[in-house]
N, C-alpha and C positions, 0 to 999 in steps of 0.2 A: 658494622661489617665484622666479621665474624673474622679470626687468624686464616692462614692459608690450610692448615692441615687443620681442623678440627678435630676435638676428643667428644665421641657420643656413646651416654649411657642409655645400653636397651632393656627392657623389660616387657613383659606381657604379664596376662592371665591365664593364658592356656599353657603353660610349661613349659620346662627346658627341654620338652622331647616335642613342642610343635613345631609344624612346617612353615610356619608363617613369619615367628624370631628369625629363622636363619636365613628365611629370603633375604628379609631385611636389613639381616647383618649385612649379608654380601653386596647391597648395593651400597652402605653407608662404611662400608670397608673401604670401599674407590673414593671416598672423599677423606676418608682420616682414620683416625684410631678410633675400634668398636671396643668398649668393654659390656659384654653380654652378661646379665644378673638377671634370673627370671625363679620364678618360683619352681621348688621341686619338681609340683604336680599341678593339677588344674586349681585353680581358684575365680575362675569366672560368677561372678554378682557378689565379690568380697566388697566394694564400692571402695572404701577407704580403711578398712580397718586395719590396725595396727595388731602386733603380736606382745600385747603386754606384759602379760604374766609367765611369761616359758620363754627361755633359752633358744635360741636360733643357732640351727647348726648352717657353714659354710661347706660343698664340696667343690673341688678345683676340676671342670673337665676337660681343660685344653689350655691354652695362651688367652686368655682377658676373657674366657667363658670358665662363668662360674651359677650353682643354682644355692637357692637360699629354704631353708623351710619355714616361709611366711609368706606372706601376702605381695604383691605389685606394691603397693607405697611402704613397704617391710625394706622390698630391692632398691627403690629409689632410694630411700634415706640411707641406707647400709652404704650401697656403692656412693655416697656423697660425703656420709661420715667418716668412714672406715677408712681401710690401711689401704683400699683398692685403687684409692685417687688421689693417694694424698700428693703426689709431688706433680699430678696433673688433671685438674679439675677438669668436669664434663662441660664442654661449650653450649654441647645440648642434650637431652634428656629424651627418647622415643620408646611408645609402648604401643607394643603391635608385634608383626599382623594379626587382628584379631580374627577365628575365624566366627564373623558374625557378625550382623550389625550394629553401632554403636548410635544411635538414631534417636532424637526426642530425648521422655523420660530415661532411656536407660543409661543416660551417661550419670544419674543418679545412682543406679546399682554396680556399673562397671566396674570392677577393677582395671583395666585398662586404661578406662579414661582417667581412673585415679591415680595410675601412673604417672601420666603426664602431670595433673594438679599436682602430686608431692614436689615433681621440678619446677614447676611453676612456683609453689611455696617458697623456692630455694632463690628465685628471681632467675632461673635457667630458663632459657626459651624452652618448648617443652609442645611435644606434639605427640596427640594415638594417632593410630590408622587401623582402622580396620578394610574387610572384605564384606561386602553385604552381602551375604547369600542368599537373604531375601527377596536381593532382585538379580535376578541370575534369569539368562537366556533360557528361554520355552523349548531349544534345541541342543542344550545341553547343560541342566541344571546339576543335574551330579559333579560337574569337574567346579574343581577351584581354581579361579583364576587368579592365581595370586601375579603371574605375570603382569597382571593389568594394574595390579596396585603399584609394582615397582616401578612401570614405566611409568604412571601417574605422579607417583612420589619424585624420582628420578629429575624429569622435568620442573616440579615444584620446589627443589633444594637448591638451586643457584638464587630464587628470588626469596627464599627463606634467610641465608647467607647476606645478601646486600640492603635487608628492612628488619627493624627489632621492632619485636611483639609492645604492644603497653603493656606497664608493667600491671601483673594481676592476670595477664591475658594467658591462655592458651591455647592451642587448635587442637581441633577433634576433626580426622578427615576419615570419609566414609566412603568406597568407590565399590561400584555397583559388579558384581561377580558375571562377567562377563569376559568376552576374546576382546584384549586390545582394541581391535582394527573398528571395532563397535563405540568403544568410549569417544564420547561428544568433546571430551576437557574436562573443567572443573568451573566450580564457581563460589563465593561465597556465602554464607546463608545465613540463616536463623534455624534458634532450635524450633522442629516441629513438637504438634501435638501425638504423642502415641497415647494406644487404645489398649489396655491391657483386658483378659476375659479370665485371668487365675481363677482357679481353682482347687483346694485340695481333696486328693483321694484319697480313701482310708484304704490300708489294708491288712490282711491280719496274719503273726506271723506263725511260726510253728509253734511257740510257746503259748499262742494266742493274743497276744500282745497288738494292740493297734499303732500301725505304722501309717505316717502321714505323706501322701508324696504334691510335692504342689507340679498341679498339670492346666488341661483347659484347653479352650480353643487359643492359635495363633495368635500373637498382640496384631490389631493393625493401627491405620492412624487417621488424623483427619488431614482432607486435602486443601494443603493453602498455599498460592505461589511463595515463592523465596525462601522457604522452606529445607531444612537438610533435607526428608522424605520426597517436597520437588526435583529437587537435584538429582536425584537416583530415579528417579518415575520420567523422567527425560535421558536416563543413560550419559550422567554427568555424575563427576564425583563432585562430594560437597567439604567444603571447608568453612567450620565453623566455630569462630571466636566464641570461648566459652573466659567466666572468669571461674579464681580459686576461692572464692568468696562469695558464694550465689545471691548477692545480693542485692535489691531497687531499692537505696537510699532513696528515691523519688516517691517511695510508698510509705515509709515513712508520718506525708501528711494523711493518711488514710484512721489515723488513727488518733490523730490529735484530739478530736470530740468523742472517744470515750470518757467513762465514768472514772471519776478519781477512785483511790483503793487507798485501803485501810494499811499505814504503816504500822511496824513494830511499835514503835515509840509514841501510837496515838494518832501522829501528825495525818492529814487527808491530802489528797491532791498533789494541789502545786508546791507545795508543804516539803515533798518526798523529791523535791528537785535540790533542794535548798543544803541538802547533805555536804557536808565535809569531805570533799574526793583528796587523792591523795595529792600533797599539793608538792611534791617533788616532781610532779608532772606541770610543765609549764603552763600546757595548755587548762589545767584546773586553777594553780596561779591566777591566768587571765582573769578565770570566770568568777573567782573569786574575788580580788582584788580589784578588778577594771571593770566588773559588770555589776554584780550584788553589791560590791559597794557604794555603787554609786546610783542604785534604784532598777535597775535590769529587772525586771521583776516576771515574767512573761516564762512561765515557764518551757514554754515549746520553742520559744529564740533558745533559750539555755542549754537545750536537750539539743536543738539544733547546732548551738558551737560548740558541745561538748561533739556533737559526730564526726566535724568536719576538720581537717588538719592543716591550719593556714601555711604551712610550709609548703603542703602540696601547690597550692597559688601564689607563689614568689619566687624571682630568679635566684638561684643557686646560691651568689653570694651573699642573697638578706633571711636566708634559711634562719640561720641560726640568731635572727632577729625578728623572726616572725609572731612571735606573742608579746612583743614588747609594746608598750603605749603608745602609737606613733604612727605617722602614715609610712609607708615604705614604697620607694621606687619601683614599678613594675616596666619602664621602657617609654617610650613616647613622648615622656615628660608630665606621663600618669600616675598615678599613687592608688594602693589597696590603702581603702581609708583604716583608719586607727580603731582596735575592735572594738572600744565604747558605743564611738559614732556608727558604724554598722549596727551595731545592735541596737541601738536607739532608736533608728531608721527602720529597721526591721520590725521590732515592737509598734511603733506608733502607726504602722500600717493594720494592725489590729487585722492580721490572714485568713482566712477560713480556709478549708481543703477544697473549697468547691471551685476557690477565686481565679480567676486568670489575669496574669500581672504580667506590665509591661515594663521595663529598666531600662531606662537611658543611659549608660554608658556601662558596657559589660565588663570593662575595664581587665581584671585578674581572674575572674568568673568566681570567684570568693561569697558577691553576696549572690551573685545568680543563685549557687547553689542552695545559702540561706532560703532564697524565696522558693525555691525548688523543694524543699524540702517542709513547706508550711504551705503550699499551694498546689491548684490541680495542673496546670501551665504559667508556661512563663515565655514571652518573647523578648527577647534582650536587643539590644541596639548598640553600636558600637560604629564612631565615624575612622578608626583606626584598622585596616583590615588583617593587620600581625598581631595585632590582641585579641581583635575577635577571632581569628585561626586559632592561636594558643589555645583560648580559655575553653574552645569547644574542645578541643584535644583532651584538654586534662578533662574536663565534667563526662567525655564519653571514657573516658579511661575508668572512671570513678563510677561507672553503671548509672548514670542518671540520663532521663527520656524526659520526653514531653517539654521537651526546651525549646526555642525555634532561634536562631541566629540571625543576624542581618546587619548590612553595613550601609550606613547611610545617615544623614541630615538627624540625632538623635532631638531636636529641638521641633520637628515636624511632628512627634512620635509615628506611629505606622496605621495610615487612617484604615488600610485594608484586610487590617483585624481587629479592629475597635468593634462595640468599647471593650474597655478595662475595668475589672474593680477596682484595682489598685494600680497605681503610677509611680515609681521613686527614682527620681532623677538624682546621680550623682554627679552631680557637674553642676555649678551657678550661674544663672541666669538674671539678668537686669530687671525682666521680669518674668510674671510668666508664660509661656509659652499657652498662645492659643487655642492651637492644634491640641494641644496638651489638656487641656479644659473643654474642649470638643468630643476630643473620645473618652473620655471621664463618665462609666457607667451611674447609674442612679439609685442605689445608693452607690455611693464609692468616695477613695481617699489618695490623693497625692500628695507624695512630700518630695521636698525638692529644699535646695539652697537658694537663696535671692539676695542680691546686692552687686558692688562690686568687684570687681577681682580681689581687693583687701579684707572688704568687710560684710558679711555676708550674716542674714537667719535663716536659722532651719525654720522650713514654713509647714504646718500642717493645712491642706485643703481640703476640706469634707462638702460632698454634693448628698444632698438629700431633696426629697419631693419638695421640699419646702424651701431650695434654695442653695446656696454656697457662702461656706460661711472659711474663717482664716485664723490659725493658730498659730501664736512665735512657740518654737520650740527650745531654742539655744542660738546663742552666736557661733557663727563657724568660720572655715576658710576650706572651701573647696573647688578643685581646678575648673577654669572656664566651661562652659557649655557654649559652643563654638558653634555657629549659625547663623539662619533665617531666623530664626526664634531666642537666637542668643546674642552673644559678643562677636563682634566680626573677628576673622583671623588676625593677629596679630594685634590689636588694636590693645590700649592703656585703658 
């Protein structure tokens, strides 16, 4: 929850002489202080660029309106860096009203939207708006209804105020250029598909010099429910989570069976994994000392914990113990096992990008993401329902898909999307679990811990046409697998 009075930095793309900044001053003026930073002049499809090379001049035109000559992400970091905030930081960051649609691909080219992203960089909640003129009334498509945006937004800032964004997150809302009385609400969405048809035109000037202008038919899109472009084709505005870092760590395994490439120094392959990082960083530390040296060898585990930052999966107070050799406390009286043993676990399942794996105990969502990241799907299993809520929080925070969740009997596994290629059960069991060797695809491999609560192997199980055959892997200690198929609750 946000202070009572809040401080918001505005900005746009269309200048400090549009109509659409000042609406939206004026209604973000009734909940706090506005400091307004917007570019001189238009700079719409600047996306994110920055004013590297050349001096930036400031003008002052009134009380906390000020314009910049650069770009939307020029004004965010100015008014965030400079002398404009310093003894009161922006709570939140707004670029808008755009007048246009910010929809699909274009939040790509936007300045606008890049606005917001530079607040979002800042960890500032951070939100565009624009006006889609696009879809504007058949009966009166000339007028801007920017009314319709404020009352949109208006309604939308008290529940803006009592929920924080994930961090990385920021909204892009787009509300349909229409009369009030007409908007359905809002909803939230996905970014659609846009159709762009550019073009450039040549033309020739008086010197005879060819001038290039880029034109073409209208972009349009393609139509798919839940969509930002549904949202608006229904006379709803759309709000949608977009991140500052466009990126599907879950694509990733898409790429694991390329061909190795030729390093500097000769070496091939998996060879170019093997590099010297800098090891003032702990998390190379790790991979160094706890993984390579002790046979880690799997280069796509490697590239995988070099991606993933185990501090993001552990409570606040074992942060700063998160690369250490050791299981660490996650709540429940559950542990993110120790990064060797993940990575051992993770290798010895030998992943393809094609595989679909199932996880018995989702625990910190740490190795989810490991297998998330080396495979096409994954359905996790967790009998704790405040760890599996957690860990789905952080992994959709973190941009990864194709995950499925579920709370329930982890020693049953889940017959109603069997089989699996692969199975890795974090939790020990007396033995193995039936169910567990039932949905066990053909070929395919489970590993799991087996023994008693003290004394436990890592077991590898490999099913082939020809049979099920059993591999010790290491002595371990890892916490109960509690069931039908495991230790009873409570029991020695």
């Amino acid at each position: 929850m946000t202070r009572k009075h809040p401080h918001f930095l505005l900005t746009n793309d269309d200048g400090i002489e549009a109509e659409g900044i000042h609406c939206l001053a004026g209604l973000l003026r009734r909940f706090g202080r506005v400091t307004l930073l917007a570019p001189d002049r238009e700079r719409s499809g600047v996306s994110h660029a920055f004013s590297l090379n050349r001096p930036l001049a400031l003008k002052h035109h009134g009380e906390d309106v000020y314009s910049l000559t650069g770009t939307p992400a020029d004004c965010v970091m100015f008014g965030i860096r400079s002398f404009l905030v310093e003894e009161n930081a922006p709570d939140y960051v707004f670029s808008g009203i755009n007048h246009g649609a910010n929809l699909g691909t274009d939040v790509v080219y936007s300045g606008t939207v890049a606005g917001a992203r530079e607040g979002a960089l800042f960890r500032i909640p951070s939100v565009a708006v624009s006006l889609a003129t696009e879809f504007s009334s058949r009966f009166d498509s000339q007028h801007l209804h920017f009314e319709s945006v404020i009352q949109f937004v208006d309604s939308f800032l008290p529940m803006l105020f009592e929920r924080s964004l994930p961090e990385g997150t920021f909204l892009n809302i787009n509300v349909p250029n229409i009369p009030p009385d007409l908007l359905k609400g809002g909803q939230f969405t996905r970014v659609g598909k846009r159709i762009y048809r550019d073009r450039f035109i040549c033309k020739v000037d008086e010197h005879g010099n060819e001038l290039f202008w880029l034109g073409g038919e209208p972009p349009t899109h393609t139509p798919e429910e839940g969509t930002d472009f549904d949202a608006l084709e229904n006379s709803m505005a759309s709000i949608t989570p977009l991140r500052w870092i466009p990126a599907d760590h879950g694509e990733l395994s898409h790429f694991k069976d390329w061909p190795s490439l030729e390093s500097p120094n000769g070496k091939k392959g998996s060879d170019m994994f093997f590099r010297k990082g800098d090891l003032a960083d702990p998390r190379e530390r790790m991979i160094q000392d706890q993984l390579l040296a002790r046979g880690i060898s799997d280069p796509h585990v490697l590239q995988a914990f070099r991606t993933l930052r185990r501090e993001d999966f552990v409570p606040e107070d074992m942060k700063p113990h998160a690369y250490e050799d050791r299981p660490l406390p996650i709540g429940c009286d559950q542990t993110i096992s120790q990064p060797y043993m993940t990575a051992l676990m993770t290798q010895a399942l030998d992943l393809q990008s094609d595989h679909v794996v199932l996880e018995i105990g989702t625990g910190s969502g740490f190795q989810t993401a490991l297998l998330r990241l080396l495979s096409k799907e994954v359905l996790t299993v967790d009998r704790f329902p405040e760890l599996s809520r957690k860990a789905e929080r952080v992994l959709n925070s973190l941009g990864f898909n194709n995950i499925l969740f579920r709370v329930c009997d982890g020693s049953l596994g889940f017959e109603e999307e069997c089989p699996f290629d692969r199975i890795l059960v974090t939790a020990a069991a007396p033995a193995i679990p039936t169910p567990l060797i039932e949905q066990l695809a053909t070929p395919g491999i489970l590993i799991l811990p087996m023994g008693d609560r003290e004394n436990q192997m890592l077991k590898r199980v490999t099913r082939t046409s020809a049979g099920i055959s059993f591999e010790d892997l290491c002595p371990c200690v890892f916490v109960p697998l509690v069931g039908k198929g495991g230790f009873d609750e409570g029991s020695k």
